[in-house]
NURODO-570892 format. One line per field, with one value per residue (C-alpha): residue number from 1; residue in three letters; x, y, z. Coordinates in steps of 0.001 Angstrom, whole numbers. Example, Ala and Ser with C-alpha at 12.3 -4.5 7.8 and 13.67 -1.06 7.14 Angstrom:
<recs>
seq <- c(1;2)
type <- c(ALA;SER)
x <- c(12300;13670)
y <- c(-4500;-1060)
z <- c(7800;7140)
</recs>
This chain:
<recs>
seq <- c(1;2;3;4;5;6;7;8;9;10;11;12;13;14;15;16;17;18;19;20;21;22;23;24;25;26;27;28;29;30;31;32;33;34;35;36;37;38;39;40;41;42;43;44;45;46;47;48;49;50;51;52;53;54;55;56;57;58;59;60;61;62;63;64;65;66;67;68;69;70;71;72;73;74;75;76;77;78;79;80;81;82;83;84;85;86;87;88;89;90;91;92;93;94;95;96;97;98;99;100;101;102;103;104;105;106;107;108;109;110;111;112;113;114;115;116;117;118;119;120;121;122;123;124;125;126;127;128;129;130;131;132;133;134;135;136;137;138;139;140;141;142;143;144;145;146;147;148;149;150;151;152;153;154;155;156;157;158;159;160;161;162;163;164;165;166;167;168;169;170;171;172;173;174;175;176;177;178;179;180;181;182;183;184;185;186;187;188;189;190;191;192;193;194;195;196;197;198;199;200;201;202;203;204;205)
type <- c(UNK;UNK;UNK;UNK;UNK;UNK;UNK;UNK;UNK;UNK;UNK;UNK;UNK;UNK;UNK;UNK;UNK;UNK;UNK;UNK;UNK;UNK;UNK;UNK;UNK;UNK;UNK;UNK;UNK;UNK;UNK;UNK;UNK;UNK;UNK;UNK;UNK;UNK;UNK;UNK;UNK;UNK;UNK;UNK;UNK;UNK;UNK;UNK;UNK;UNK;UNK;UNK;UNK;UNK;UNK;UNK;UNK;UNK;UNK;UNK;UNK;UNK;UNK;UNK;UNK;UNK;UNK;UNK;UNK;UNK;UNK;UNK;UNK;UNK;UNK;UNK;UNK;UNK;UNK;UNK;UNK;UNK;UNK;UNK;UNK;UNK;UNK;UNK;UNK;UNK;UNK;UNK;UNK;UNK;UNK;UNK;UNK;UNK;UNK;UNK;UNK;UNK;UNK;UNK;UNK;UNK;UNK;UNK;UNK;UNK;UNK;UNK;UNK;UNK;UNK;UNK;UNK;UNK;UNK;UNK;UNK;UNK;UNK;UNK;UNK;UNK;UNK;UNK;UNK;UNK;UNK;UNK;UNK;UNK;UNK;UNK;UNK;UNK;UNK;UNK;UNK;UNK;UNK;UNK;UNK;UNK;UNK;UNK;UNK;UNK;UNK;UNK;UNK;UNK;UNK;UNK;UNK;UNK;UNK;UNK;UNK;UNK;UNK;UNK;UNK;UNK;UNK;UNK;UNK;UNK;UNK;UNK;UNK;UNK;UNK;UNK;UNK;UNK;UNK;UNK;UNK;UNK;UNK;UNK;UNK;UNK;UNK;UNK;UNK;UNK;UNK;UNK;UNK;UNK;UNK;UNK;UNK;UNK;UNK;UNK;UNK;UNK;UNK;UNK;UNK)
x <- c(141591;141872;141151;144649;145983;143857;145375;148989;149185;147798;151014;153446;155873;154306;155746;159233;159849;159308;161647;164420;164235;164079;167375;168553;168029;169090;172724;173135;174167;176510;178230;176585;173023;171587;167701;168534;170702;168067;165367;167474;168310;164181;164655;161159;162107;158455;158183;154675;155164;153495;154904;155742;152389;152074;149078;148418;145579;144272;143598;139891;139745;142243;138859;139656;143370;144732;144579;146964;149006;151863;155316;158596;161461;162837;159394;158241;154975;154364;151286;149704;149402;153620;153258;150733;151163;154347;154401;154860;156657;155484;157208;156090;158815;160491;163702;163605;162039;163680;162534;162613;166609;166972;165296;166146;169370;166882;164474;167670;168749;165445;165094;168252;167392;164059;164406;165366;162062;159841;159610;160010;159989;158517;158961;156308;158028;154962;156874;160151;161318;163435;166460;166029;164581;167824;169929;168428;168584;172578;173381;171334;171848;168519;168339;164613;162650;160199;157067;157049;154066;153808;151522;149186;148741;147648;149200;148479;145029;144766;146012;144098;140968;141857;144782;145457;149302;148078;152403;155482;156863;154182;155879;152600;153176;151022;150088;150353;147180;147257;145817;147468;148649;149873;150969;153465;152844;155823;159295;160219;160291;163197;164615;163566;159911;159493;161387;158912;155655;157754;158057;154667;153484;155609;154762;150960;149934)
y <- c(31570;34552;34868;35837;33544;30459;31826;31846;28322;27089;27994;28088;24982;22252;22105;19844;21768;25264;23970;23360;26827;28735;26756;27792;31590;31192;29573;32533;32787;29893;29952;25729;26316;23331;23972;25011;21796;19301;21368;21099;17222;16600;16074;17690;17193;17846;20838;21699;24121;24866;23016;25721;25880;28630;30526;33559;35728;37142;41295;40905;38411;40028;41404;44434;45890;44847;47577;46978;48907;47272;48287;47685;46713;50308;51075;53281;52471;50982;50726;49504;53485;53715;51133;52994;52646;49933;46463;45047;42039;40680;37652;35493;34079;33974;32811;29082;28536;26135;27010;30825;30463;28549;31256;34235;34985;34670;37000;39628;39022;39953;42912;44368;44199;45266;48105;50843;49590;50936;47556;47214;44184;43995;40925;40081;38106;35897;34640;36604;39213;42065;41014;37467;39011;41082;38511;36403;39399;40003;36623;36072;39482;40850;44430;44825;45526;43538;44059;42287;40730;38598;40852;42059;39464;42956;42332;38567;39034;42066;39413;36331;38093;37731;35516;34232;32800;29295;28369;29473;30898;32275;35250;37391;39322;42354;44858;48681;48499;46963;43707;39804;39216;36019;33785;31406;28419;27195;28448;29885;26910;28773;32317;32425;31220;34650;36759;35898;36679;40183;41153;40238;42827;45692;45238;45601;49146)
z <- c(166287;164577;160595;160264;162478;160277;157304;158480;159762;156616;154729;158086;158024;161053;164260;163552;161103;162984;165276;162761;161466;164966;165737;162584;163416;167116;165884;163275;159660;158178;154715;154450;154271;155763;155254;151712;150718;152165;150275;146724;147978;148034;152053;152973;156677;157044;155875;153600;150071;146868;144072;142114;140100;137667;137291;135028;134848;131698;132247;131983;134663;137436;139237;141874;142593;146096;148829;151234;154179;156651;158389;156900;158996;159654;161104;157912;156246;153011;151150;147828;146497;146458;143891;141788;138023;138243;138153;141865;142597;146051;147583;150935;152647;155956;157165;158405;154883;152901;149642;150362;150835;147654;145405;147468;145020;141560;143406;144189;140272;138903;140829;140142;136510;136495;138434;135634;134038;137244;138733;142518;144963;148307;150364;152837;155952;157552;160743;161787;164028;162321;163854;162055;158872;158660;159048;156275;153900;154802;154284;151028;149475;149201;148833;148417;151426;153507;155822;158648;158453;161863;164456;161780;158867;157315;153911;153950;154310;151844;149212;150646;149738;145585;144928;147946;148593;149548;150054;151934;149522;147009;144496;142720;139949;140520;137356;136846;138126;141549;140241;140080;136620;138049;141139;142024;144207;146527;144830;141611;139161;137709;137128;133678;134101;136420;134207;131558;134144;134959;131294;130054;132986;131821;128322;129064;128316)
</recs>
């Protein structure tokens, strides 16, 4: 097994629960979310996330700024030097995640109003094909792009190697420059709790 390949099935949902999702993607988009409403219910259904542990990381101890490269879903390339200078919002998820359909709307929120500060969003999808990714992001609202992140781990690993996201989902709060101000384990413990991590970035000089 590959090092990328270790990494991903450490935060990957186990088998029963892979199966849920990839029925969930083959019988298309519903307005009743089932994976989400057993997730908010506490129904695990097997399925293996971060608790939402917060962890911040004072300026002096961020170490090196991440370096990484991968391929959005239209095919054009992405990289850590478009995000130069701004605060970077970078999100794990994929579709059959339960969490990752709760918070998907918060994430959408906070990037609509952060974005006439200079802040952008990039969702990393560990697991999906762009046709499912798509999908997702019609039927949650989610503007922001993605990598697809399946063939190359390229991005995982780039962050794995500092702050790695130990969780399906894991959102990182990455400074102006390139570093993690701070990560968040398993889904957003609340819209306001990120907000906070967000505005703390842009206010460092």
């Amino acid at each position: 097994m590959t090092s990328v390949s270790r990494l991903r099935s450490r935060i990957l949902l186990p088998a029963a629960a892979l199966a849920a999702a990839t029925a969930l993607a083959l019988s298309g988009c519903t307005a009743n979310d089932g994976l989400a409403n057993q997730y908010r219910s506490g129904n695990g259904q097997n399925y293996i996330a971060g608790d939402g542990t917060v962890s911040e990381f004072a300026a002096g101890n961020r170490g090196d700024a991440v370096s990484f490269t991968g391929t959005l879903q239209d095919g054009s390339t992405v990289s850590s030097a478009d995000y130069a200078g701004k605060v970077l919002v970078v999100n794990f998820w994929y579709a059959g995640c339960p969490p990752c359909r709760v918070e998907a709307p918060d994430l959408e929120s906070l990037s609509n109003k952060y974005k006439s500060e200079g802040v952008t969003f990039l969702g990393v999808n560990l697991y999906d094909s762009a046709q499912t990714a798509e999908s997702f992001e019609k039927e949650k609202g989610v503007t922001y792009p993605s990598v697809l992140d399946r063939d190359t781990g390229s991005v995982l690993l780039a962050f794995s190697k500092t702050v790695p996201p130990k969780a399906t989902p894991t959102t990182l709060v990455v400074d102006k420059e390139g570093r993690v101000a701070a990560r968040i384990l398993g889904a957003i413990p609340g819209k306001s709790i990120l907000d906070t991590l967000i505005s703390d970035a842009v206010a460092e000089n």
